[in-house]
Structure formats: structure tokens, C-alpha cells
VOPAGU-2260 file (C-alpha; in pm, 1 decimal, decimal comma):
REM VOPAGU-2260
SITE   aa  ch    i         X         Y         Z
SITE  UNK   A    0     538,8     235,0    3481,1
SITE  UNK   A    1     903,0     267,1    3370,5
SITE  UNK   A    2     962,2     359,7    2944,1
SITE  UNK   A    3    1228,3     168,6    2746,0
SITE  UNK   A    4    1366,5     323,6    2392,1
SITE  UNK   A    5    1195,4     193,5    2054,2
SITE  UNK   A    6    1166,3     209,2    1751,7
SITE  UNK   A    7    1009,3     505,1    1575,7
SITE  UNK   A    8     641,3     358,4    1429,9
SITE  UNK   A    9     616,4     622,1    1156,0
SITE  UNK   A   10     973,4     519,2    1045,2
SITE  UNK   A   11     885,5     166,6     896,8
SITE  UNK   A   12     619,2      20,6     751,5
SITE  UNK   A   13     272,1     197,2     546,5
SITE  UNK   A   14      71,0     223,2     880,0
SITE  UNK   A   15    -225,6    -102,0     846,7
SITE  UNK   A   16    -551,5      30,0     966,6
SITE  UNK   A   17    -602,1     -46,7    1357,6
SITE  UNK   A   18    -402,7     -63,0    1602,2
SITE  UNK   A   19     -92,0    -365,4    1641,7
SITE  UNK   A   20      89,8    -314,5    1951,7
SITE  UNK   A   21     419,2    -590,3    2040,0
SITE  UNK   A   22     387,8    -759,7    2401,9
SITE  UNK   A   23     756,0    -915,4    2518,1
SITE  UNK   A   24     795,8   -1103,7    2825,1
SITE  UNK   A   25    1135,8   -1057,1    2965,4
SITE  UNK   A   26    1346,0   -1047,0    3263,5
SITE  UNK   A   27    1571,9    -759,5    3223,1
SITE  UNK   A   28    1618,9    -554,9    3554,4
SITE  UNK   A   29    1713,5    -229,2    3354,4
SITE  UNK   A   30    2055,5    -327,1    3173,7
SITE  UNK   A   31    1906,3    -553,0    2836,4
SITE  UNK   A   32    2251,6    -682,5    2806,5
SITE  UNK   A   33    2224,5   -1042,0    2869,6
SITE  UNK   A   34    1865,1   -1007,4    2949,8
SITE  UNK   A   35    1601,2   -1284,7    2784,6
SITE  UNK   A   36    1320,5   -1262,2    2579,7
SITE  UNK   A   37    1095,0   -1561,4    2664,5
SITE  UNK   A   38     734,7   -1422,4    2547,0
SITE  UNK   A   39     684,8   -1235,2    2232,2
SITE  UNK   A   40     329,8   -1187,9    2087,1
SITE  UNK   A   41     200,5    -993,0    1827,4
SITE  UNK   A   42    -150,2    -815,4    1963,7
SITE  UNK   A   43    -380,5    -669,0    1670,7
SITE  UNK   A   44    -714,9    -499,1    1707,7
SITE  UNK   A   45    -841,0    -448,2    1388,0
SITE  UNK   A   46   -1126,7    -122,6    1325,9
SITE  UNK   A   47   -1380,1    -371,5    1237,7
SITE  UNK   A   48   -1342,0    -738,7    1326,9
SITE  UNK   A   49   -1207,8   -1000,2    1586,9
SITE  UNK   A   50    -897,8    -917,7    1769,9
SITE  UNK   A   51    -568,4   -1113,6    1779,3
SITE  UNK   A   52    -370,1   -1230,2    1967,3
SITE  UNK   A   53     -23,5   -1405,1    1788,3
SITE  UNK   A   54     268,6   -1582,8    1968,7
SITE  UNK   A   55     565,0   -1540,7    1790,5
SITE  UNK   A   56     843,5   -1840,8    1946,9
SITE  UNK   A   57    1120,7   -1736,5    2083,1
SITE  UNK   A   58    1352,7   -1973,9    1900,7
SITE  UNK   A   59    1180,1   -1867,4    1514,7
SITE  UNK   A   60    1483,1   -1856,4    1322,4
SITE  UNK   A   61    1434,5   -1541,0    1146,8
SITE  UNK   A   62    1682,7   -1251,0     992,7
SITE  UNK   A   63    1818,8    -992,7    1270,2
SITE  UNK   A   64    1913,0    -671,3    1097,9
SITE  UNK   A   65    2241,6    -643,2    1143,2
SITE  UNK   A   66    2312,7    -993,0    1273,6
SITE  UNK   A   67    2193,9   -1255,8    1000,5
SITE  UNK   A   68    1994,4   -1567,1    1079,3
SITE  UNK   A   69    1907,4   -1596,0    1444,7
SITE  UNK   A   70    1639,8   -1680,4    1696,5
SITE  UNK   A   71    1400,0   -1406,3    1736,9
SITE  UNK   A   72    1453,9   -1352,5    2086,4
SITE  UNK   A   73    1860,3   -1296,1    2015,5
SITE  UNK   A   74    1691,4    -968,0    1849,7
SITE  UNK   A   75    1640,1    -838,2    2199,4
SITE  UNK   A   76    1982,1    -933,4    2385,0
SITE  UNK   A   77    2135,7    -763,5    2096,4
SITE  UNK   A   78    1969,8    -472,0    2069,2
SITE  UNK   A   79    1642,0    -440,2    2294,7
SITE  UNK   A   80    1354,5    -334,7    2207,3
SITE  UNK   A   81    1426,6    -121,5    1886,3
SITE  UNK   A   82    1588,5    -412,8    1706,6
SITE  UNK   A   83    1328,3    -665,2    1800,0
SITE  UNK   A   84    1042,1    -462,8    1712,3
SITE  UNK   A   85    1271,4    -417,9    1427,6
SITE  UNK   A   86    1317,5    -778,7    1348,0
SITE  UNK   A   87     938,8    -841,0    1413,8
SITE  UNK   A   88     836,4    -596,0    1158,6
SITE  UNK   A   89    1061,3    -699,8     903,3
SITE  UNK   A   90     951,6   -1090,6     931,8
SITE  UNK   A   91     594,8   -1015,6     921,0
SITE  UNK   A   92     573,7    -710,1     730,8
SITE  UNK   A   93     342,7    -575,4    1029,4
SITE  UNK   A   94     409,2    -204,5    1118,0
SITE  UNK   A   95     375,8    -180,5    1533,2
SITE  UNK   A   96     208,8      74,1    1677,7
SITE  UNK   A   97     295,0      23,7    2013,8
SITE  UNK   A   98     573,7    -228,8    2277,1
SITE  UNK   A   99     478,9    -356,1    2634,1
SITE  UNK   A  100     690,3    -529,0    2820,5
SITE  UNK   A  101     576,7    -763,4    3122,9
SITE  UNK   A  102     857,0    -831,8    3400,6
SITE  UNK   A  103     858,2   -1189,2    3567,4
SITE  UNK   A  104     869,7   -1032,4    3906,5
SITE  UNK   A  105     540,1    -817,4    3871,3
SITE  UNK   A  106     401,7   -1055,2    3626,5
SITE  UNK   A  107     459,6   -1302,6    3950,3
SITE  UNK   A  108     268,8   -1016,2    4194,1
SITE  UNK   A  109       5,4   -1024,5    3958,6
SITE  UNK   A  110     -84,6   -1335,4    3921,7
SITE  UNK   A  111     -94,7   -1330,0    4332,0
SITE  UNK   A  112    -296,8   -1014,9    4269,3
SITE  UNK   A  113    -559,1   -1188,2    4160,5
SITE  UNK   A  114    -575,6   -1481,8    4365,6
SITE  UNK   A  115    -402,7   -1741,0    4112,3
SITE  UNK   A  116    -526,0   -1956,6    3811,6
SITE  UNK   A  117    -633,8   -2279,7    3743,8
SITE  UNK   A  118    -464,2   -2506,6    3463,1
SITE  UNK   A  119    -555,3   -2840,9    3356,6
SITE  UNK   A  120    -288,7   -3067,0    3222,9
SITE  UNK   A  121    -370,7   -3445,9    3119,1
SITE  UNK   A  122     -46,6   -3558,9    3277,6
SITE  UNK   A  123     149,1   -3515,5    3598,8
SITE  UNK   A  124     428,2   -3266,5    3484,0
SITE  UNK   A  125     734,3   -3234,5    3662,0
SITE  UNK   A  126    1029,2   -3002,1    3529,8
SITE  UNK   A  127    1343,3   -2937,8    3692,5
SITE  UNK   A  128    1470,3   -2673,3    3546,6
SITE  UNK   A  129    1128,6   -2460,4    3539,3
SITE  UNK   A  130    1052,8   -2576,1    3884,9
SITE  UNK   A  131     729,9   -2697,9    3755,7
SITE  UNK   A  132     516,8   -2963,5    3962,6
SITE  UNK   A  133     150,4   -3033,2    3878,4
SITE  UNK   A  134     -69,8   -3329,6    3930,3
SITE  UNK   A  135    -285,7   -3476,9    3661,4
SITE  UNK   A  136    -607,3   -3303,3    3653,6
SITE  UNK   A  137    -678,7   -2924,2    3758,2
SITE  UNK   A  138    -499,5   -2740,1    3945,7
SITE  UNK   A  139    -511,3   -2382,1    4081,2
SITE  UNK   A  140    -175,1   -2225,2    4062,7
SITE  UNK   A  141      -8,6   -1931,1    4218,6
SITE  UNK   A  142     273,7   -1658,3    4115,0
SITE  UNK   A  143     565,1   -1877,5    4123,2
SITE  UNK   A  144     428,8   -2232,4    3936,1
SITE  UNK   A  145     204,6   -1989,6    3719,6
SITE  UNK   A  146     590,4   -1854,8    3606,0
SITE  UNK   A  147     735,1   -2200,1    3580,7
SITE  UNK   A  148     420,4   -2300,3    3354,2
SITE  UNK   A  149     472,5   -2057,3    3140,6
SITE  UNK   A  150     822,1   -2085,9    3102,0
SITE  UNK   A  151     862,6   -2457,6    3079,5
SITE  UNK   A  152     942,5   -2645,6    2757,6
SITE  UNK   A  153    1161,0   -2941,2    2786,5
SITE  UNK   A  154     896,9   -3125,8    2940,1
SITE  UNK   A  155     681,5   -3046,5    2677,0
SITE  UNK   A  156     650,0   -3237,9    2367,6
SITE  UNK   A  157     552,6   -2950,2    2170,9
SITE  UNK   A  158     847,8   -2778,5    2290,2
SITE  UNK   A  159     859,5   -2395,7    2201,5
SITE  UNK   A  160     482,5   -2374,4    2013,1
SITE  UNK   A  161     341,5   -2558,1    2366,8
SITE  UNK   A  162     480,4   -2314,9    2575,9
SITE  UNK   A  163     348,4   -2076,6    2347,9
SITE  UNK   A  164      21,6   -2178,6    2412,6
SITE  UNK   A  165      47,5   -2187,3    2748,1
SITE  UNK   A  166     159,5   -1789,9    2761,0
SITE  UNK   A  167    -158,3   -1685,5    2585,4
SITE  UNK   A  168    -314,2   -1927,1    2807,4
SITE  UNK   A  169    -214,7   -1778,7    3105,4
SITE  UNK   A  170    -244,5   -1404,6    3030,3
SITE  UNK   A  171    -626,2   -1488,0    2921,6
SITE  UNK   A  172    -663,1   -1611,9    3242,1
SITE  UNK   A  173    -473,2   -1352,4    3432,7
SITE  UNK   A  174    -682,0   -1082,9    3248,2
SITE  UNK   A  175    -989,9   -1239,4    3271,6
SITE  UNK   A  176    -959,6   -1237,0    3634,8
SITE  UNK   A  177    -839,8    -913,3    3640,9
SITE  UNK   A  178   -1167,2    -754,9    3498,1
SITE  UNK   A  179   -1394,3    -953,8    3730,0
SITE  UNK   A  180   -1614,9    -756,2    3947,4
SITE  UNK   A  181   -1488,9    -959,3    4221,1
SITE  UNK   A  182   -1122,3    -784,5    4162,9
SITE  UNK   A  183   -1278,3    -421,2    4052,9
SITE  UNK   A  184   -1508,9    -377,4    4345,1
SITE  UNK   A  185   -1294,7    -520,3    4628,7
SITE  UNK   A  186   -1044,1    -219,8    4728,7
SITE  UNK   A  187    -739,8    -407,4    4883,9
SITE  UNK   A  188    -730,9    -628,7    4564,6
SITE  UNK   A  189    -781,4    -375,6    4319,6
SITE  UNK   A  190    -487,8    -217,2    4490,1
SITE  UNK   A  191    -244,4    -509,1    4477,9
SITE  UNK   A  192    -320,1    -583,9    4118,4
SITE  UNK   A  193    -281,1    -201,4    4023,8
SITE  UNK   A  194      62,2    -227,5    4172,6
SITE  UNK   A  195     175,1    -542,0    4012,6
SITE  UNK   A  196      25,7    -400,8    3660,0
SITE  UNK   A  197     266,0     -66,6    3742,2
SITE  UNK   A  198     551,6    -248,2    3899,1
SITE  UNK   A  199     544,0    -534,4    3582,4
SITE  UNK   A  200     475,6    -318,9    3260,3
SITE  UNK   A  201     725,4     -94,2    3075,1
SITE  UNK   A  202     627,1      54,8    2767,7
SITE  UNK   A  203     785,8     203,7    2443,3
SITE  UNK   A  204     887,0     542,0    2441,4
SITE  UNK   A  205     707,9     572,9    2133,3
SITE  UNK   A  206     412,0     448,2    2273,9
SITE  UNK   A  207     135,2     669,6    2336,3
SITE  UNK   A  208    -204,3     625,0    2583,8
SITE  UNK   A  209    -415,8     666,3    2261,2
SITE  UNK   A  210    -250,1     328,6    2138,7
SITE  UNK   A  211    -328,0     142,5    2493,5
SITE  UNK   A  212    -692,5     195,2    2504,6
SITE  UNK   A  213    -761,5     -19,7    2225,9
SITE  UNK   A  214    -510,1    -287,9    2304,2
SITE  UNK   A  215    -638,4    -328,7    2620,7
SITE  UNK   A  216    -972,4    -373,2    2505,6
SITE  UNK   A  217    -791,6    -648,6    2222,5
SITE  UNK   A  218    -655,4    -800,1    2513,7
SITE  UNK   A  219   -1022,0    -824,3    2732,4
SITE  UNK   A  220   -1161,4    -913,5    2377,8
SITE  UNK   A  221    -927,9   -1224,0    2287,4
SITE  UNK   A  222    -905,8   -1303,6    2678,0
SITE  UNK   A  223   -1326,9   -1319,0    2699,4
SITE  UNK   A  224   -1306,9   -1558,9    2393,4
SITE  UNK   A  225   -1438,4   -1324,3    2138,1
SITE  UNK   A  226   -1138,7   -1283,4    1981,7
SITE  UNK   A  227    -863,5   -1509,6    1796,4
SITE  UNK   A  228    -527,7   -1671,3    2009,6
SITE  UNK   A  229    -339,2   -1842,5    1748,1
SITE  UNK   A  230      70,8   -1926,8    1706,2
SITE  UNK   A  231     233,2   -1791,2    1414,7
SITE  UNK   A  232     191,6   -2079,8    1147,2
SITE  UNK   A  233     512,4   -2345,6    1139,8
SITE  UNK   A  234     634,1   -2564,6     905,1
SITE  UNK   A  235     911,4   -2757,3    1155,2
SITE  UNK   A  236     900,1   -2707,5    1540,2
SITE  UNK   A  237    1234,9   -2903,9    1574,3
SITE  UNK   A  238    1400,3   -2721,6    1297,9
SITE  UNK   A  239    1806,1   -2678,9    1296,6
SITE  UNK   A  240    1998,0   -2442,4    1183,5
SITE  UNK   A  241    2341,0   -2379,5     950,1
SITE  UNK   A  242    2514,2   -2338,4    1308,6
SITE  UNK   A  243    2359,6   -2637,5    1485,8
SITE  UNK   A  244    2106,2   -2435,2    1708,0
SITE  UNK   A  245    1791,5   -2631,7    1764,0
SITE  UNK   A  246    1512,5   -2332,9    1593,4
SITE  UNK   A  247    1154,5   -2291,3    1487,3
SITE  UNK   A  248    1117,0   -2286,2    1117,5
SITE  UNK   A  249     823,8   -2054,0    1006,9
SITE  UNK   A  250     563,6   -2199,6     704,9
SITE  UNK   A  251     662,4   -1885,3     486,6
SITE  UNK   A  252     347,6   -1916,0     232,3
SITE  UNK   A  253     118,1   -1942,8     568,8
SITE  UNK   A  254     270,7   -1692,1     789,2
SITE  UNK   A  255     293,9   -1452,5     447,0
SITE  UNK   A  256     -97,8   -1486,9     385,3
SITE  UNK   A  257    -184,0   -1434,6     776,1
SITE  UNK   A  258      66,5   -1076,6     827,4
SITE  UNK   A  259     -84,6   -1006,6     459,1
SITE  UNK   A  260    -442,6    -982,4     608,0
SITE  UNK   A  261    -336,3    -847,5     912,2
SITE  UNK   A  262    -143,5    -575,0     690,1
SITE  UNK   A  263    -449,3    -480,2     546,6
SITE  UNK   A  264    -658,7    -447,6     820,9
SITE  UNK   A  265    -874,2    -793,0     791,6
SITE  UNK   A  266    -879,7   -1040,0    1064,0
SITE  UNK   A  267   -1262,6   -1182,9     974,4
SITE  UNK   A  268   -1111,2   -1520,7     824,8
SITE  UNK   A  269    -784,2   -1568,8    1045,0
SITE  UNK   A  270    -979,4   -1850,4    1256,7
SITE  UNK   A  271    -825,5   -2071,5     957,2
SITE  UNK   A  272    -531,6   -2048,1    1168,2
SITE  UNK   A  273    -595,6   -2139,7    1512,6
SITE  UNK   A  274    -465,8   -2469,8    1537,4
């Protein structure tokens, strides 16, 4: 598992009781110039109450220090990891404990790892430019179309927030699997998941083992459906901006009482949210 620089967690924010770790999905290849920032989700496990799990979309228009109005995930091309967790903490006034982020070519592996999902979608989808094909119905999906389904938007009416969904989706899935006796107790795939996990994860300099414990067990937690997946709350999903970019626009009074709870360690009446 490879470290990338970030920010200092003791430099920020008054420290909110649990642990609140950032999870990016990118596909840098060790120069962040240029790189992308498709998957950002905010991963809390509070000391008493449900976990969450919140997807932050990539195109929230939100203030980059340094840089004005942008979409979140311009935080990252301009400054990796320490100005996104940056940005992140300033929007939602959420001090992060810990950053993991999940390459597309071991998230790919992993996915294979485990033997591949199954997704339902109510419509045949077909997306050029994500290179995803499904039938109506169920299907089970390997590395590649699991990729494309998490990465596809245009053909998605909900745009940005669906894809969203889909991420958290998939990485429920992908965990879920992942825990299954069938994938602990059987030696050659326990061995090709434990490489893709090594070969797909980077984490924070900053961030220590005592911080992945528990967000592993947020992650199992939300995953097993005892805990809460939820999307940042939104007041325009085909928002525009000063400079004609096509953005998410945040419900500020919402997303303001859900950080605020998070802030102060409760999670016990975030269900509100899940939408």
C-alpha cells in the first residue's frame, strides 16, 4: 500500500468524537497533475451510533482555498489530497481523521477478486462513453462494466447524485462479498483480493492503523445494512455556475444541520436524510 501527502488532522478543525476518515476514487498513476477525482465520500463511525457513509458529487460547486468557486473534484487536480481534504473540511465543517484512496485498476482486480456483483437496473442501459451495456433486469457484472457502472452519468437521469448512488452501491457490494466466508476461507481467493486491496488503496500520510480499524468496521457496518448510505443533501442537481459549468448546488440549511450532527458526534437521527 503506497502513502500520498495530506493534510495535517490536528491542524484544522476541534476534533468531533469518532472517527471520520475521506475515501476518493481516482485514477492518478503517481503524478496528481491532471489526474481525476470521480468518487469522494465522507465515511463516519460515530462512538455510539449508526455509521455513515456520505457521497459528496464530484461536480458540488463549493469554495477551493486558494482557487474560488469550483467543483469539488477540481480540489484534487489542483492540489491532491491536502487541498481536497482541505476543501472537504471547510464545506462541511467535518475535521478528517483519516484519506483512502481506491485506484480504478485495483479497484477493477478487486471486484474480479471476488467473483463480480450483481446490479439490477429497470432499463436496458447503454453508454458510450462509460462503455456501459446492461440488459433490463439483473445482471452479474465483472471488473470492467462494474467500473463503467460506477462511472457512468450521462445516461443517467439523475446525473451526478445517480452515479453517486451507484458508488456506494457498488462498494457495499464489493465489501460485502469481501467478508463472506466463502472469500475468507478459500486461500487462492483470499489471496487475489488481498492483492487487489494492496495494489488499489493508498492512504494519507497522516493516516494512522489506529484510524483504519474502525473505518473498516464503518465500512462492514454501512455495507451489512446496519448503517446509513446517504448523498450529501441538494437543492439543484443541474445547477450552473457564474462561468457556465454545469455543477451540483448543495441545500446549505440541510447539508449545515447534517455536518452539524456529524460535528458533534450524533448520527442516531441522520436516517432523515437518506433519500
Amino acid at each position: 500500500m503506497t502513502s500520498v501527502p495530506q493534510l495535517d488532522p490536528t491542524a484544522q478543525l476541534a476534533k468531533q468524537p469518532g472517527t471520520a476518515v475521506l475515501l476518493v476514487g481516482s485514477d492518478a498513476r503517481g503524478d496528481v497533475e491532471g489526474a481525476r477525482a470521480d468518487t469522494m465520500m465522507i465515511l463516519y463511525k460515530p462512538t455510539h451510533g449508526p455509521s455513515v457513509l456520505i457521497s459528496l458529487p464530484r461536480d458540488s460547486y463549493v469554495d477551493i482555498p486558494g482557487y474560488g468557486m469550483n467543483k469539488l473534484n477540481a480540489a484534487y487536480s489542483f492540489g491532491g489530497a491536502e487541498l481536497l481534504e482541505e476543501t472537504v473540511e471547510q464545506a462541511t465543517g467535518v475535521q478528517l481523521d483519516g484519506y483512502l484512496e481506491i485506484g480504478f485498476d485495483g479497484f477493477v482486480d478487486l471486484v474480479d477478486a471476488v467473483g463480480g456483483i450483481e446490479v439490477c437496473v429497470d432499463d436496458a442501459v447503454w453508454d458510450e462513453l462509460s462503455g456501459l451495456d446492461l440488459p433490463a433486469g439483473c445482471s452479474k457484472i465483472k471488473g470492467e462494466m462494474a467500473l463503467a457502472y460506477v462511472r457512468m452519468r450521462y445516461a443517467d437521469p439523475e446525473g451526478d447524485i445517480g452515479r453517486a448512488k451507484r458508488q456506494r452501491e457498488v462498494i457495499g457490494k464489493v465489501v460485502k462479498k469481501a467478508a463472506t466466508p466463502s472469500t475468507i476461507l478459500n486461500p487462492i481467493k483470499y489471496w487475489k483480493t488481498a492483492m487487489a486491496v494492496s495494489k488499489m488503496l493508498a492512504k494519507g500520510d497522516q493516516t494512522s492503523i489506529t484510524t483504519f480499524v474502525p473505518a473498516g468496521l464503518a465500512l462492514m457496518s454501512v455495507s451489512g445494512g446496519d448503517g446509513l448510505s446517504l448523498v450529501v443533501p441538494i437543492s439543484a442537481a443541474d445547477g450552473w455556475s457564474d462561468d457556465g459549468q454545469s455543477v451540483v448546488i448543495w441545500d446549505d440549511a440541510a447539508a449545515a444541520e447534517l455536518f452539524g450532527e456529524i460535528a458533534s458526534g450524533q448520527t442516531s437521527d441522520l436516517d432523515r436524510f437518506v433519500g
